[in-house]
N, CA, C and O of each residue as an XYZ file, in Angstrom:
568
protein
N     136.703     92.407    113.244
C     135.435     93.044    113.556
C     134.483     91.990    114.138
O     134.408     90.996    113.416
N     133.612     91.932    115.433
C     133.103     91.479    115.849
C     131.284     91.291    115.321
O     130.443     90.597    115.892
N     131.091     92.126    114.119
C     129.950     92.053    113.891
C     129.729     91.442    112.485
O     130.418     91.760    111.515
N     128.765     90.585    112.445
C     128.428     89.887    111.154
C     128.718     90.659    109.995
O     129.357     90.407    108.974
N     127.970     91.867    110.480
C     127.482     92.869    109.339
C     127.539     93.906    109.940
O     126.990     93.973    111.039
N     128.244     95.064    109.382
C     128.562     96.023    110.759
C     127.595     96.937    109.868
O     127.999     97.311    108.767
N     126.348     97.294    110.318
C     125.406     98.333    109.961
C     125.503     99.702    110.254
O     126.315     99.843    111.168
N     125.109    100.603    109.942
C     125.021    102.094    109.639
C     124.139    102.598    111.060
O     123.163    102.075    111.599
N     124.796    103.641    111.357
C     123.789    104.440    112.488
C     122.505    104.533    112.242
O     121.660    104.254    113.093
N     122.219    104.938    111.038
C     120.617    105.048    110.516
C     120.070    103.558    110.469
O     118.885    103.447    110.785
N     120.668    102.531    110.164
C     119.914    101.017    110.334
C     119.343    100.518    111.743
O     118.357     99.824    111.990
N     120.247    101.076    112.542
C     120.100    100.573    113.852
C     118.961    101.459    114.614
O     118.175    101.010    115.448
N     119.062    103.411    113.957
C     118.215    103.791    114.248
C     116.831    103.616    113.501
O     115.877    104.327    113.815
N     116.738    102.669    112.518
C     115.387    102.682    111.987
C     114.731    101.608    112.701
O     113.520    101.528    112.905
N     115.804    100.624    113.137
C     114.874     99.502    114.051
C     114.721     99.750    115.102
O     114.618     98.751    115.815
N     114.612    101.151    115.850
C     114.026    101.044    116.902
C     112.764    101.706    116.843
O     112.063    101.822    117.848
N     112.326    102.291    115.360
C     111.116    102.888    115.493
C     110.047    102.735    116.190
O     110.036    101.507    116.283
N     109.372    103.004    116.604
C     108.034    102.853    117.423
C     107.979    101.483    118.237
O     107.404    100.406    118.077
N     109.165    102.229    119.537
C     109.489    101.281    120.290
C     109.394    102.224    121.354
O     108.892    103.326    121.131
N     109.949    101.825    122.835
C     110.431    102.739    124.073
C     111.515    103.270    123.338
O     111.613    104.468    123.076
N     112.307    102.435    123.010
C     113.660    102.774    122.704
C     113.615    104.457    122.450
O     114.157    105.391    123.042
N     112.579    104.372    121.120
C     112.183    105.525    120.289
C     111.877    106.432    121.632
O     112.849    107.136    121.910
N     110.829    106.576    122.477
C     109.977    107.043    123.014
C     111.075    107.549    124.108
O     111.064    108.779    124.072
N     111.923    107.127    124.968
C     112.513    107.345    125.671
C     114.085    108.269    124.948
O     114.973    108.752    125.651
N     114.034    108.301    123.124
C     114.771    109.390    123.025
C     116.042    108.804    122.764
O     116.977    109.598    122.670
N     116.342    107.310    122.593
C     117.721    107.167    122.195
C     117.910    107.221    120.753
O     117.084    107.061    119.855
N     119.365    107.521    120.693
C     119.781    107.581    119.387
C     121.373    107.157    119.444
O     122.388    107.288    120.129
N     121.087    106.817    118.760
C     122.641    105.464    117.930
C     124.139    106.585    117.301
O     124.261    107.078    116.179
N     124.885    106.674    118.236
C     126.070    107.810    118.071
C     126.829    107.192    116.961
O     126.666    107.460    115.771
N     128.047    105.961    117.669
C     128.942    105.208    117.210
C     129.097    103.999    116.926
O     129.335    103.391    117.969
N     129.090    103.497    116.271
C     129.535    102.084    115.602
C     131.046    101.820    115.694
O     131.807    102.349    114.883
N     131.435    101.115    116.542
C     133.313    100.342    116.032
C     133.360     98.823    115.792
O     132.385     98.086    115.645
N     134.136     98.619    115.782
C     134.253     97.004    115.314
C     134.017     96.419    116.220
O     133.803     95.271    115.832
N     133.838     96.516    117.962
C     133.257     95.776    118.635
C     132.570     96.802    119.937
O     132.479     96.478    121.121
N     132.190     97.949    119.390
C     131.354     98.655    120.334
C     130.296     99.530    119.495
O     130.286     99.740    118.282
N     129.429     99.968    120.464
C     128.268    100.666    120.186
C     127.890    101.740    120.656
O     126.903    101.312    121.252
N     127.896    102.824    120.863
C     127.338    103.958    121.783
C     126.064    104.121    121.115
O     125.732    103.916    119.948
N     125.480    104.504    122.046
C     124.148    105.262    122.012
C     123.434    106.184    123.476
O     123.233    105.799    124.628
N     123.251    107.191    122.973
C     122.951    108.550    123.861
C     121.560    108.357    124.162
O     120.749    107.727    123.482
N     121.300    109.149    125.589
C     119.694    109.208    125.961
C     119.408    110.434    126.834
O     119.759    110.593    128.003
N     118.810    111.148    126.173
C     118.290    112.751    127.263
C     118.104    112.253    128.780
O     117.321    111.377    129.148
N     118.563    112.639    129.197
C     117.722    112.954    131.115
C     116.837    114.041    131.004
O     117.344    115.158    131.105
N     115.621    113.958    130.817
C     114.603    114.583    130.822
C     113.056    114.114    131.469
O     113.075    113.393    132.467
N     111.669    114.550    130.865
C     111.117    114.061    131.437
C     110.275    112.040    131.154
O     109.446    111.307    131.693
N     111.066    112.029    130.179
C     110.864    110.979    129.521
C     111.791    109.628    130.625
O     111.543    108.428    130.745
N     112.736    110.374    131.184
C     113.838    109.218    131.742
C     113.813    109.702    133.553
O     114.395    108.908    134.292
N     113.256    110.774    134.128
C     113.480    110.965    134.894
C     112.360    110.027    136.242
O     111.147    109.887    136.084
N     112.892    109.667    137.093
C     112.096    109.182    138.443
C     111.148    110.655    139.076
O     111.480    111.811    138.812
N     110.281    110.385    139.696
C     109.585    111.481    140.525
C     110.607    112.858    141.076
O     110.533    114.055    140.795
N     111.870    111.849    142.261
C     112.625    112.977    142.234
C     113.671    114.137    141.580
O     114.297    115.081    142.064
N     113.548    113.643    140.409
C     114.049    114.855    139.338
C     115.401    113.508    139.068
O     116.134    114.085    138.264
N     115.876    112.463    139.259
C     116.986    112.190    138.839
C     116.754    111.099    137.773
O     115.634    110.599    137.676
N     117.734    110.722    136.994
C     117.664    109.681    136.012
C     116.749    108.450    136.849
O     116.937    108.224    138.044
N     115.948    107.860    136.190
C     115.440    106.679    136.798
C     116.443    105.203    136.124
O     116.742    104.942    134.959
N     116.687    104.627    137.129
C     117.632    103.394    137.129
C     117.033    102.761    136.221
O     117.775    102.196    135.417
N     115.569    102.623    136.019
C     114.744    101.651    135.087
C     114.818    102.682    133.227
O     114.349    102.149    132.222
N     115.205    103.524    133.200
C     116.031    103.786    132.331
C     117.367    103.359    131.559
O     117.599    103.063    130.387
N     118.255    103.467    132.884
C     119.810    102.889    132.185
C     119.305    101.680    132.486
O     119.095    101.311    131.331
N     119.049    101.033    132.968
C     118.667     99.563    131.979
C     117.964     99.131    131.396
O     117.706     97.928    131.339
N     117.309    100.271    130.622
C     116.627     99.945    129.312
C     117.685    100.522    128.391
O     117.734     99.996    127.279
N     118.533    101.494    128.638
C     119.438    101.333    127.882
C     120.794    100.895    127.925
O     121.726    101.487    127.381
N     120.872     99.955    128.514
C     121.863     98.983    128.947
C     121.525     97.998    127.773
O     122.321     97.645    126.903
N     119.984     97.544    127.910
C     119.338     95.809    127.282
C     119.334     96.279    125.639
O     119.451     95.540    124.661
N     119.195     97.464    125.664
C     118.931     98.056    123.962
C     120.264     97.940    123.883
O     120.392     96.816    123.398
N     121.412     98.406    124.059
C     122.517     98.163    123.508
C     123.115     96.982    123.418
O     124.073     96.963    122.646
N     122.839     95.923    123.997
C     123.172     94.429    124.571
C     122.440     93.851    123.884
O     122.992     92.844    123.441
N     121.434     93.966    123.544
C     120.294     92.725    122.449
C     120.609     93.888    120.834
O     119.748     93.816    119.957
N     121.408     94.520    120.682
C     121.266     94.815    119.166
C     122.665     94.310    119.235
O     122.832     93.351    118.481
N     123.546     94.604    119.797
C     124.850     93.928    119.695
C     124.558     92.512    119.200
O     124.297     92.098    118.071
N     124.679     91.890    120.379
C     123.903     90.459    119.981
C     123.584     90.452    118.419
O     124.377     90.103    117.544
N     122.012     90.991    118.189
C     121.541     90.527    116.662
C     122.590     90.858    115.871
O     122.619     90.138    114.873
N     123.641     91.820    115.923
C     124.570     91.589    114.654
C     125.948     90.986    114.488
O     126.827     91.108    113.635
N     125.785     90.068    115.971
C     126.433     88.907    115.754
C     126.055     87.909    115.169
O     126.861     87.185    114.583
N     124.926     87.689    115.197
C     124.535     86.466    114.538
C     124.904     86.219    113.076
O     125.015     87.048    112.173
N     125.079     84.816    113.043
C     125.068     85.048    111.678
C     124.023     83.814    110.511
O     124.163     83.305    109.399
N     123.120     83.808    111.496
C     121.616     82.827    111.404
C     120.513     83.696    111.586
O     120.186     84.123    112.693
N     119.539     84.151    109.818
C     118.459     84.557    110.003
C     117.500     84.011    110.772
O     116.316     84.340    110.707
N     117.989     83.103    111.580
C     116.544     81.980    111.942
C     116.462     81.886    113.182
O     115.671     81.065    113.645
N     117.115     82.555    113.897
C     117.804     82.887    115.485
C     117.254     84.704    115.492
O     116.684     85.442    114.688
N     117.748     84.821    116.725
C     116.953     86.026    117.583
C     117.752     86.071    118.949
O     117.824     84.990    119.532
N     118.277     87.009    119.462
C     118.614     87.211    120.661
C     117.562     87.437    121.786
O     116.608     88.094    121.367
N     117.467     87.088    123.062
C     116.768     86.906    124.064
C     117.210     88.028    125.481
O     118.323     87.743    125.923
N     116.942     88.489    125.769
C     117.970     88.718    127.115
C     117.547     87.766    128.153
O     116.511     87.105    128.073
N     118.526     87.708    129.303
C     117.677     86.586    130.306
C     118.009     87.039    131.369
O     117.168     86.773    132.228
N     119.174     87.831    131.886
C     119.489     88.601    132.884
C     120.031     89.640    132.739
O     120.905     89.508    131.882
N     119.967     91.063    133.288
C     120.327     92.707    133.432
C     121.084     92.563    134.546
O     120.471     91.809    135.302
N     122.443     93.020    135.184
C     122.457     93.839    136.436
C     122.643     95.141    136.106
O     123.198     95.485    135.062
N     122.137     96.032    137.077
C     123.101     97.119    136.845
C     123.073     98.204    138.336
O     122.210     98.609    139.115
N     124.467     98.348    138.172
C     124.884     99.057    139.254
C     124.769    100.579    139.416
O     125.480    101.241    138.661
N     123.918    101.292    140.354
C     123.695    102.614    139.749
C     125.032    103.490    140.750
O     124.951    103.329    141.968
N     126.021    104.238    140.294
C     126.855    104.808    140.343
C     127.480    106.191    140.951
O     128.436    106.463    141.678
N     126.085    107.189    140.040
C     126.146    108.517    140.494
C     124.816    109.009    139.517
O     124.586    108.770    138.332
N     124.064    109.780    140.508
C     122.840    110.370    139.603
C     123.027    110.953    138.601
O     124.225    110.937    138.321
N     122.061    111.805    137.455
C     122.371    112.307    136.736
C     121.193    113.367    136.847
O     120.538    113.097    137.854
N     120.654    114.539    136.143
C     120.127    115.413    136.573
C     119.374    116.110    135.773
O     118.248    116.578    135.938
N     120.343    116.150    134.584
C     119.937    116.612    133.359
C     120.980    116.439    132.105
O     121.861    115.596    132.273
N     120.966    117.089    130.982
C     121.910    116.715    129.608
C     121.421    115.103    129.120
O     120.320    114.676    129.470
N     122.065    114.537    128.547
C     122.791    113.258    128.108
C     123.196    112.538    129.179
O     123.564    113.004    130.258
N     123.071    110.567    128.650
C     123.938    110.324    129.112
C     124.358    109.178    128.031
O     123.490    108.676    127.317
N     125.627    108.813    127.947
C     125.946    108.049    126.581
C     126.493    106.034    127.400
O     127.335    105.678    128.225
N     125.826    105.558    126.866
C     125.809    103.897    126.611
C     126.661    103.182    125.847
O     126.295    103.005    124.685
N     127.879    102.640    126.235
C     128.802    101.830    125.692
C     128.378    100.523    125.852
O     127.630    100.212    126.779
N     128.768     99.765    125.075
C     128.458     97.865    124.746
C     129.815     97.639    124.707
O     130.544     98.483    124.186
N     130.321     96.504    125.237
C     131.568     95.712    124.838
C     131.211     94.441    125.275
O     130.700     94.048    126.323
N     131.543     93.933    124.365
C     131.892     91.743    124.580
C     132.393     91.806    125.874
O     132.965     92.813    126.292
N     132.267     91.073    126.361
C     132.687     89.740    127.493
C     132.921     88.489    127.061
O     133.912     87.920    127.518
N     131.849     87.608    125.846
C     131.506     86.576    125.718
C     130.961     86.502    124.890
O     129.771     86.591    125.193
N     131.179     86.306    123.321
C     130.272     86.259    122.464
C     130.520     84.273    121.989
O     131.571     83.851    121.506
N     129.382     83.448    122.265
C     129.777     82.006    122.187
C     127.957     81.956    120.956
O     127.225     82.910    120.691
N     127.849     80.858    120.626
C     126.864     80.628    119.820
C     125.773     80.419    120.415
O     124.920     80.491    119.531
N     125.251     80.188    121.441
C     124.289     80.710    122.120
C     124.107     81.769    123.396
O     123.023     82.240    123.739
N     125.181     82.000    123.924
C     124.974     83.065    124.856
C     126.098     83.734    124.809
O     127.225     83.240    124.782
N     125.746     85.162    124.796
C     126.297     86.184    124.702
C     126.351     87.002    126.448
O     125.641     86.838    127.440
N     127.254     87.677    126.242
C     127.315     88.362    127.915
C     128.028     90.082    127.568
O     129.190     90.275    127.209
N     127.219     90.915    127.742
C     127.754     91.912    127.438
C     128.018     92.908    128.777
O     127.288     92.789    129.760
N     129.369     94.129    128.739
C     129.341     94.958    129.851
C     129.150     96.157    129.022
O     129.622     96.419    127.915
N     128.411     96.790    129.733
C     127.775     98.160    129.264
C     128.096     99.594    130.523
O     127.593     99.704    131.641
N     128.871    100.331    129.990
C     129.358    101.578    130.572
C     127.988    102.647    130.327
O     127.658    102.802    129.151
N     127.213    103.361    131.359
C     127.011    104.417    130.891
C     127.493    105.559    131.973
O     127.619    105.259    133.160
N     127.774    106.979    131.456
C     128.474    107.964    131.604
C     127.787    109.122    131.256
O     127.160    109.048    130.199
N     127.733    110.328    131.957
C     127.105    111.470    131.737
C     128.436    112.410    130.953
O     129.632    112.140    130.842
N     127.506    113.787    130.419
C     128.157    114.933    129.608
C     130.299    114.935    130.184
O     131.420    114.867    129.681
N     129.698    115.047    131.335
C     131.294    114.722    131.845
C     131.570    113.910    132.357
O     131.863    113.853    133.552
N     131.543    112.810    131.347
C     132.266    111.702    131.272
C     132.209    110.362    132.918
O     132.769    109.287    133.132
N     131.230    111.224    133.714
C     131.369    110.553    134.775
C     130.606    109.535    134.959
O     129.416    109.634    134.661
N     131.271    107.992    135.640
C     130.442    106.666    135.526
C     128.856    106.965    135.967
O     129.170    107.036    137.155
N     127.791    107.139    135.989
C     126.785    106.622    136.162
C     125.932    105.184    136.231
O     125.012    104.856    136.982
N     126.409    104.661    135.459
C     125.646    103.014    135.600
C     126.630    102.305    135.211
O     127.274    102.760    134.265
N     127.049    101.005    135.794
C     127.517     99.883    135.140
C     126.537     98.522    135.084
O     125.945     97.985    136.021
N     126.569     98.135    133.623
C     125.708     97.096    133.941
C     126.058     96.039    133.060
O     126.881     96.281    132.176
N     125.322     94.349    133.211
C     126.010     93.454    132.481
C     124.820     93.084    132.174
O     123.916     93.140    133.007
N     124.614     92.614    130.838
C     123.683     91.543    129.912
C     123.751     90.401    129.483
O     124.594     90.112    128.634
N     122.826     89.440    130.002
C     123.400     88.082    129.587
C     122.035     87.897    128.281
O     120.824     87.902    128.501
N     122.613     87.773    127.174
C     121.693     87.306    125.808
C     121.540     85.635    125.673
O     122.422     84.858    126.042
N     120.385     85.265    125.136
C     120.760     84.041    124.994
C     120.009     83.681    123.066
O     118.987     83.885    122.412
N     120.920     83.261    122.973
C     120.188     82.968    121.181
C     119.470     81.791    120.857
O     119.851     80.625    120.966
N     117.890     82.431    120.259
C     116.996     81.432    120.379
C     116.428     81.292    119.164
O     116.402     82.291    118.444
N     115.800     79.917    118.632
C     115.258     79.933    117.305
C     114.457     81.178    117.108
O     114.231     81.854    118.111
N     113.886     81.668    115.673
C     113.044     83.363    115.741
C     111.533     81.985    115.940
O     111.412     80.897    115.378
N     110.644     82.660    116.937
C     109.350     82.491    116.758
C     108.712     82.270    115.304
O     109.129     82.903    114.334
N     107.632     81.295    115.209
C     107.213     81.666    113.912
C     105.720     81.907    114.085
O     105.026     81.189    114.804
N     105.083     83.333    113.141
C     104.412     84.102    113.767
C     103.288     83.809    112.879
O     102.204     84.366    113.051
């Protein structure tokens, strides 16, 4: 298993409370030993002017799935994941329904992490591919 501590759907969904994350409607499907799904409405919360998913969406939920991955690799309360670079490739629009966000390793090393992130609409079709580069940094002290 790739995660320090492999947490509960409800853990992951309590830390995004009163965030975008929240606001934009995601929610935390699946947990596996080295992946993550999490779903996001195409609605009016995610949509661009012309009625389609806005790209600045799937990579907000690209970086949400890629920086929580990350934090439960760690295995240093005293560290914090960073992101430092997003790509993401937009694929095929989406319109309306769901669309669901996969995480998988590339690279999990002790300071930088590199994740590829699948997202896919109701039928299953690619919509975004995108990659996350994390970098692990002392936590701020506040």
């Amino acid at each position: 298993m790739l995660w320090n501590k492999k947490p509960t759907q409800e853990q992951i969904q309590n830390s995004i409370k009163n965030t975008m994350c929240e606001h934009l409607g995601m929610v935390f499907t699946e947990i596996g030993d080295d992946y993550i799904i999490a779903k996001m409405p195409v609605d009016h919360r995610t949509k661009q002017p012309a009625g389609l998913l806005h790209g600045g969406a799937s990579a907000a939920l690209a970086e949400t799935l890629g920086s929580i991955a990350s934090a439960l690799c760690l295995e240093d309360s005293q560290s914090m994941p960073v992101g430092i670079e997003i790509n993401a490739n937009h694929i095929r629009s989406a319109l309306s329904g769901d669309v669901f966000g996969t995480v998988r390793p590339v690279r999990v090393g002790r300071s930088l992490h590199v994740w590829n992130i699948e997202i896919k609409d109701d039928h299953n079709h690619l919509i975004c591919t995108s990659r996350l580069t994390v970098m692990v940094v002392p936590k701020r002290k506040s």
